[in-house]
C-alpha positions in Angstrom: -13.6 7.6 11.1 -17.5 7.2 10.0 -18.5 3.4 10.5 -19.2 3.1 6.6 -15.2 4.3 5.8 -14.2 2.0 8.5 -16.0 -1.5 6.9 -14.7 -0.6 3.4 -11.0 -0.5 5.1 -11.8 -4.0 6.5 -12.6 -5.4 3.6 -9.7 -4.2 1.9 -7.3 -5.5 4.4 -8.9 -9.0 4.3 -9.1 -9.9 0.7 -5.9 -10.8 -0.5 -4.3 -8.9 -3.2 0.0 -9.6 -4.0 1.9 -7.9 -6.8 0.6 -8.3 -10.1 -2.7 -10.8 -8.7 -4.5 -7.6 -7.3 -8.1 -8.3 -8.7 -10.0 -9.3 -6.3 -9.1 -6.2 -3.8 -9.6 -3.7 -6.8 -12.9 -5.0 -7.1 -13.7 -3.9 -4.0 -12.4 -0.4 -4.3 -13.8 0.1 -7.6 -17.4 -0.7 -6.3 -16.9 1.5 -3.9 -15.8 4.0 -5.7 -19.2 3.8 -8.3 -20.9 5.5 -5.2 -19.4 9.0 -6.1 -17.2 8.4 -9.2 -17.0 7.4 -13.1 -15.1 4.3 -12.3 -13.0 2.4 -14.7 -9.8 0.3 -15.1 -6.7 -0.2 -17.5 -4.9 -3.4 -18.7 -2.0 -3.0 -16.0 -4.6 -3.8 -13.4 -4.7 -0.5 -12.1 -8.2 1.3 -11.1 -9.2 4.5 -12.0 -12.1 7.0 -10.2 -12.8 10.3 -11.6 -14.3 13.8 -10.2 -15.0 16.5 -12.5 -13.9 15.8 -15.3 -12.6 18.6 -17.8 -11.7 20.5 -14.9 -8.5 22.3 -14.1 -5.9 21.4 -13.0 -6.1 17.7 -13.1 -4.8 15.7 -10.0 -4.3 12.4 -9.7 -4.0 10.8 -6.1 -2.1 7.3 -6.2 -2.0 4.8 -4.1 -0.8 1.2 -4.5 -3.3 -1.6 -3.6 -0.9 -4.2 -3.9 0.4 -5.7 -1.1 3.7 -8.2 -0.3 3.1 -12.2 -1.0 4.8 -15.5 -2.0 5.2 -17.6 -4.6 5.2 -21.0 -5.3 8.4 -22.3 -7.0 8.7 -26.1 -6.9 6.5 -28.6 -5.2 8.8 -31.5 -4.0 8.2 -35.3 -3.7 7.0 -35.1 0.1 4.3 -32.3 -1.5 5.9 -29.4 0.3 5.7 -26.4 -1.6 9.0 -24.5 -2.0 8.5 -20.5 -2.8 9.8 -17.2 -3.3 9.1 -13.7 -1.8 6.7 -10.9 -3.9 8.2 -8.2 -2.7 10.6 -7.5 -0.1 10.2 -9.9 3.9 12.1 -10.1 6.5 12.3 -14.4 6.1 12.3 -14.3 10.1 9.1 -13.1 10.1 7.1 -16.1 7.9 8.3 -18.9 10.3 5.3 -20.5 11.5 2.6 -18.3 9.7 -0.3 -19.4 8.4 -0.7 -18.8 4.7 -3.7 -18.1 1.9 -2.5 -19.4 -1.4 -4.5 -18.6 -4.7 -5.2 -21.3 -6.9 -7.6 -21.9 -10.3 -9.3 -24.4 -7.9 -10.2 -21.7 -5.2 -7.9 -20.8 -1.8 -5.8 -23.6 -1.0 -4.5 -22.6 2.9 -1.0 -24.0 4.2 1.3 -23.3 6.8 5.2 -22.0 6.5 7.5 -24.8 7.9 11.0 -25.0 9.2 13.2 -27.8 10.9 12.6 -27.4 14.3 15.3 -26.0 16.9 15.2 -29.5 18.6 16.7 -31.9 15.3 19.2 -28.9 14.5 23.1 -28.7 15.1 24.1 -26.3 17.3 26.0 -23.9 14.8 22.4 -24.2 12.5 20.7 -22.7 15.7 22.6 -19.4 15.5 21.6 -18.7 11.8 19.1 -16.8 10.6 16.1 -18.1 8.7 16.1 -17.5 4.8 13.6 -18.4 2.4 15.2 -21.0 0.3 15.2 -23.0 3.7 11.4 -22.4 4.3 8.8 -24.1 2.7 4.6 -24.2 2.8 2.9 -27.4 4.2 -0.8 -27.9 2.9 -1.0 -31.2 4.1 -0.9 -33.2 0.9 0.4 -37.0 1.2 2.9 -36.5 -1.7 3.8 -34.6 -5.1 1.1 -36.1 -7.2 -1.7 -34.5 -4.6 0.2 -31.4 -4.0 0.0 -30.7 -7.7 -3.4 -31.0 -7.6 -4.0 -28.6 -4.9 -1.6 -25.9 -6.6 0.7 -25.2 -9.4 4.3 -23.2 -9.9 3.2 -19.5 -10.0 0.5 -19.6 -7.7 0.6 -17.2 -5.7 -0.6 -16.1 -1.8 -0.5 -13.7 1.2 -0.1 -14.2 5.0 -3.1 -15.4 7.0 -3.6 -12.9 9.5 -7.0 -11.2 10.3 -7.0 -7.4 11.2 -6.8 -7.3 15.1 -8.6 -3.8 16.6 -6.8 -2.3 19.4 -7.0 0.4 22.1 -6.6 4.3 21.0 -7.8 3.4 17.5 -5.5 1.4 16.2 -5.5 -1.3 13.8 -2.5 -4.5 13.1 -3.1 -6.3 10.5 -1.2 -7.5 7.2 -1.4 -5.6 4.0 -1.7 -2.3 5.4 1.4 -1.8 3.6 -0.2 -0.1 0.9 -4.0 -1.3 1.1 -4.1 2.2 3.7 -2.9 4.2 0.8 -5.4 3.0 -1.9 -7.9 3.4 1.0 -6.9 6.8 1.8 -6.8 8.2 -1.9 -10.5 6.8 -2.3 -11.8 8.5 1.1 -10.3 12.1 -0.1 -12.0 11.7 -3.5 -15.1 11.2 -1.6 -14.3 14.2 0.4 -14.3 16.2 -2.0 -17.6 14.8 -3.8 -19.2 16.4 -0.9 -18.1 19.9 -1.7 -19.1 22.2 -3.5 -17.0 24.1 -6.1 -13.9 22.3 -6.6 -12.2 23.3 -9.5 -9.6 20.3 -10.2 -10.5 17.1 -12.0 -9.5 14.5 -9.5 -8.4 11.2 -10.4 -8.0 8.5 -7.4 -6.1 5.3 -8.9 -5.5 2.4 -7.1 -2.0 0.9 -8.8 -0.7 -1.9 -8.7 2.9 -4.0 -8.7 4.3 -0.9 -6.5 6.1 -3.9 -4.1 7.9 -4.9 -7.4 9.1 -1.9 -9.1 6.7 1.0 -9.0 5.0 -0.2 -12.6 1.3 0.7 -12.2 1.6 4.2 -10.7 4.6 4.8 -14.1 1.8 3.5 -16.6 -1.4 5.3 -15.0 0.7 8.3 -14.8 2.0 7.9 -18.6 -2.5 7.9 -19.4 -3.9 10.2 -17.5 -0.7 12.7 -17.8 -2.1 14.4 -14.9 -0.8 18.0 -13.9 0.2 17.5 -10.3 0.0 14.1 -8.2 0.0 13.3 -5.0 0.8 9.6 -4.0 0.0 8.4 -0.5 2.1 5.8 1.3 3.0 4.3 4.9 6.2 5.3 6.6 8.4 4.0 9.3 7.4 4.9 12.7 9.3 6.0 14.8 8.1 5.6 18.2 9.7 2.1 18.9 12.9 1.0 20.2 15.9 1.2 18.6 14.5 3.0 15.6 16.6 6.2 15.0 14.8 9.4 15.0 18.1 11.8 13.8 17.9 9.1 10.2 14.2 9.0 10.0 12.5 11.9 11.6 9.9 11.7 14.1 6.4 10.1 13.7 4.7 8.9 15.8 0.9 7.0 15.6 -1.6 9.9 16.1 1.0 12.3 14.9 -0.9 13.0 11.6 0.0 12.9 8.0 3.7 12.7 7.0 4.5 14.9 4.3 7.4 15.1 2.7 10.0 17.2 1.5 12.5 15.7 -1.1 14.9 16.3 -4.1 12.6 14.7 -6.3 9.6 15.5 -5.3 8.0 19.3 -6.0 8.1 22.2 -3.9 5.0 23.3 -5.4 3.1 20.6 -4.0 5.0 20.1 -0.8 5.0 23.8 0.8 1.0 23.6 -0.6 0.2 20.1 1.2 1.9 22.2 4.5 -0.3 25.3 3.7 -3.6 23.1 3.5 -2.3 21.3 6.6 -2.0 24.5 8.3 -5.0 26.1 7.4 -7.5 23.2 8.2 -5.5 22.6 11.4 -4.1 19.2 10.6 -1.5 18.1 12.8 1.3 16.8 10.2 5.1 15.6 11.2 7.8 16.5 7.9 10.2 13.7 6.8 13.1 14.9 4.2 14.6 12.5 1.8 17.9 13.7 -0.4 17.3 11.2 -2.9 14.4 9.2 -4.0 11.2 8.1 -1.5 10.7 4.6 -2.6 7.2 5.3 -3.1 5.1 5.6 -6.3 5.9 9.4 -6.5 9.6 8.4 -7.8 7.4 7.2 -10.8 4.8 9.7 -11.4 7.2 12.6 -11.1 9.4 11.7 -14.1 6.7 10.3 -16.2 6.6 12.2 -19.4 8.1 15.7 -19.2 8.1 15.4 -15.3 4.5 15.9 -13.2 4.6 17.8 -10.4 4.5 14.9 -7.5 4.4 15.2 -3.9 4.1 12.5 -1.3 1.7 12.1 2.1 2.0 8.9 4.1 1.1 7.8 7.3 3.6 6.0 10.1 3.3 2.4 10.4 4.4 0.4 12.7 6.4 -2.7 11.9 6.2 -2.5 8.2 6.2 -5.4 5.7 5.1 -8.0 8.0 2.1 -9.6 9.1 1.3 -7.4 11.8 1.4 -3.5 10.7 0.2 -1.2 13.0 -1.5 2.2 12.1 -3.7 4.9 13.6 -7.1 5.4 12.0 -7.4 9.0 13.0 -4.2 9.3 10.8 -5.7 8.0 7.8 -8.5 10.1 8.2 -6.1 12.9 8.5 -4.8 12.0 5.2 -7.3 11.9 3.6 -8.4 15.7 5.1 -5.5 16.9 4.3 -5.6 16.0 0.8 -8.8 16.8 -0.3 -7.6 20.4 1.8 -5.3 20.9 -0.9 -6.7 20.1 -3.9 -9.8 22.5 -2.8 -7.4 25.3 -2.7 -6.7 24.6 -7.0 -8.3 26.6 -9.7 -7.4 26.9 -13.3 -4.6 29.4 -12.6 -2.9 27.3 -10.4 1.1 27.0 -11.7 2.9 24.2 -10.8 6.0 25.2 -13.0 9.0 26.4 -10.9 
């Protein structure tokens, strides 16, 4: 991955950005997008960056720069702050962290707490953490001072840097879908680089994806786009105890994941393997008999139905504070998108 790729992925990942508070990481992508795009955004929150406009057929890339995050609830009369989950965790997972919370009076920082294993009853040792038993510590004497450090609805993310590691590989939190947003971006400038594409190419950054797919549904409804193609992580499966004969095979390294599904179009699918293929991108295929889970459910019924199809890349660990991923996978992505799309002309049918 060229270096200048690699820092605007690193300051994705670090700024926080939960469901429906995703400003301050679309900022970032949008001014990086100005280098090579028209560059604009919509009331939802979600960002838009075009490439030839009033070309044919016109593709829009998706993906979601929100990322999981809690929110604050009730603040007791000690000052702890009680909270709730954005999105979906694993409440084992937050015990102990470190946590950013977003206030009108700037970041306010705090730490998840617990009752410790030594003041428990035996039978409370053998249960499982769950969020209503959790709460955030931000060191304020009582209620009166916690309230004036944060209010109900405030809203934060996880305080965990992005750690490099050996065989270029990243863990940090967010990657769940910051890598998609990332990835979308890094094809459109791809293809800025060439000459002769035919398609207008719309990246969008969406939001509130960890809540119900909204943004990618409302940019879709706009731009009422020909084909999409939404990028996403999925589960590796190169750890123990994951099943391979439920989820496939993917390693980190493999490549892009493309998928096949009921919902999702041929069209685009057996054209994503084609490009693969034919640029000599390694890929891994994942089949799904229902829906994906990803913004593609939403693009592909918006309107009279777009033609959708879904890349992603494995991810290790997903929805918690340390996702691993491969950055040559990424790249690959990205490759393999901008692949396809230069293979589209104006006679390009994606009706089946």
């Amino acid at each position: 991955m060229r270096d200048a790729s690699y820092e605007f992925l690193k300051r994705l990942l670090s700024t926080p950005g939960p469901s429906g508070n995703e400003g301050a990481a679309a900022k970032i992508w949008r001014e990086e997008a100005k280098g090579f795009a028209e560059v604009r955004g919509d009331r939802m929150g979600n960002s838009f960056a075009t490439l030839n406009a009033g070309g044919l057929p016109k593709v829009m890339l998706s993906g979601h720069i929100d990322e999981i995050g809690l929110m604050v609830t009730y603040i007791d009369e000690k000052g702890l702050l009680r909270f709730t989950g954005v999105g979906g965790w694993d409440p084992q997972v937050l015990v102990g962290q470190r946590v950013r919370l977003q206030t009108e009076n700037g970041e306010v920082v705090g730490v998840i707490g617990k009752k410790a294993i030594h003041v428990m009853e035996p039978e409370e040792r053998k249960k499982v953490s769950e969020i209503k038993s959790l709460w955030i510590d931000i060191g304020a004497k009582d209620a009166d001072e916690a309230k004036g450090m944060a209010r109900i609805g405030d809203v934060g993310v996880v305080d965990q840097d992005l750690l490099e590691l050996p065989n270029g590989r990243i863990a940090s939190r967010s990657l769940d879908n910051r890598m998609g947003a990332f990835v979308v971006l890094e094809a459109l400038r791809l293809l800025s680089e060439e000459e002769g594409v035919g398609a207008e190419v719309v990246a969008v950054a969406s939001v509130q994806e960890e809540i119900g797919l909204y943004g990618a549904r409302g940019a879709a409804f706009g731009l009422d786009p020909d084909a999409a193609i939404a990028v996403d992580v999925t589960h590796a499966t190169d750890t123990p105890g994951v099943s391979k004969n439920e989820n496939g095979d993917h390693a980190l390294g493999s490549g892009p994941v493309i998928k096949r599904a009921t919902n999702l179009s041929p069209v685009v699918s057996e054209g994503l393997i084609a490009a693969a293929e034919g640029a000599d991108i390694a890929y891994t295929l994942e089949a799904d008999s229902r829906s994906t889970g990803t913004d593609a459910d939403a693009i592909q019924f918006t309107r009279a139905g777009i033609a959708t199809g879904l890349v992603s890349a494995p991810n290790r660990y997903m929805h918690s504070p340390n996702e691993i991923v491969d950055l040559g996978d990424l790249e690959n992505c990205a490759r393999l998108i901008s692949a396809y799309i230069k293979g589209l002309d104006a006679s390009t049918d994606f009706v089946r």
